[in-house]
C-alpha positions as CSV (number, residue, x, y, z in Angstrom):
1,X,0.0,0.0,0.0
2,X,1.3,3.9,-0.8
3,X,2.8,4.3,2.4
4,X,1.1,8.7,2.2
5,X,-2.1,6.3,2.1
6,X,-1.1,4.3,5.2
7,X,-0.3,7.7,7.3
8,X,-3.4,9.6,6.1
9,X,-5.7,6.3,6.8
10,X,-4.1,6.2,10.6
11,X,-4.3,9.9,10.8
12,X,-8.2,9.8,9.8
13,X,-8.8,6.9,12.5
14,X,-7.0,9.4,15.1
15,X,-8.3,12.8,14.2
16,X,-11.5,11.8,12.6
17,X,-13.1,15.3,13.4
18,X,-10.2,17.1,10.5
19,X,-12.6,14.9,8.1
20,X,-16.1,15.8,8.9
21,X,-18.2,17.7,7.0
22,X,-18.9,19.5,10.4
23,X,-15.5,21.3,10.1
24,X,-16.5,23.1,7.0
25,X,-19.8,24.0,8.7
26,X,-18.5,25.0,11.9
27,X,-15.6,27.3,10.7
28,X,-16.5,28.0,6.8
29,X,-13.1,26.8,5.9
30,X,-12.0,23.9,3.5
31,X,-10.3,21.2,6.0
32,X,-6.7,21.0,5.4
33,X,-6.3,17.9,3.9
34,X,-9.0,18.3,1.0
35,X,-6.8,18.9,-1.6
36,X,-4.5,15.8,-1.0
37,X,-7.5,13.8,-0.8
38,X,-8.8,15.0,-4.1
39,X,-4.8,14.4,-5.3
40,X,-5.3,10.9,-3.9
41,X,-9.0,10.7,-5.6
42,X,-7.5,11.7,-9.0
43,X,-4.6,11.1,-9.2
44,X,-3.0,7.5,-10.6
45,X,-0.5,6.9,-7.9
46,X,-2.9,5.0,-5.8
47,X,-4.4,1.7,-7.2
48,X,-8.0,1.5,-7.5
49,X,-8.6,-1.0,-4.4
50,X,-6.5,2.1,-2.5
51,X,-9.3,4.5,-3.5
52,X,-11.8,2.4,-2.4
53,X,-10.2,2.2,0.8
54,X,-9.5,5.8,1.0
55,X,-13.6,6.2,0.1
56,X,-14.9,3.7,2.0
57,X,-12.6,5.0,4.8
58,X,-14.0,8.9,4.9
59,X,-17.7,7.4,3.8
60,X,-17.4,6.3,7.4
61,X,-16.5,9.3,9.1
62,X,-18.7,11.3,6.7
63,X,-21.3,8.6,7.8
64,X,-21.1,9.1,11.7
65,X,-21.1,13.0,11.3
66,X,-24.4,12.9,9.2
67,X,-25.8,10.3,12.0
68,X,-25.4,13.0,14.7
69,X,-26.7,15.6,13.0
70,X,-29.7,13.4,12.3
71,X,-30.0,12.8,15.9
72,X,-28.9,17.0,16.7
73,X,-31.9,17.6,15.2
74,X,-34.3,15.5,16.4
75,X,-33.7,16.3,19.5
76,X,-33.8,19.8,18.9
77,X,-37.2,19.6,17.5
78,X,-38.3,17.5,20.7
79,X,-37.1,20.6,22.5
80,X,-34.3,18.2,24.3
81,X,-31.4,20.2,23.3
């Protein structure tokens, strides 16, 4: 496996929160490593099994983040927040 893959796949297991979606709604700003990510997505130095576990891998944390939300606002509307 590209080794960059290896680090950025540990790095997303440890900080998951510098992939959410919630860090571009919370400060306005693109997440740092976006445009490595799109590099990674685009690029033809990763095989395509490595995409898919790139994708699969921030699916996931794109996943939980949408899951809380989901639940933010339900409990928001319930008047529980």
């Amino acid at each position: 496996m590209n080794k960059g893959l290896e680090i950025l796949l540990a790095r997303i297991d440890s900080h998951p929160e510098e992939f959410s979606e919630e860090t571009i709604y919370a400060t306005n700003i693109i997440p740092r490593w976006t445009l490595l990510i799109d590099a990674a997505r685009e690029g033809h130095f990763l095989t395509p099994e490595e995409k898919l576990i790139l994708h699969t891998k921030l699916s996931s944390v794109q996943g939980t983040w949408f899951t809380n939300e989901i639940m933010r606002e339900l409990l928001v509307a319930e008047g529980k927040a």
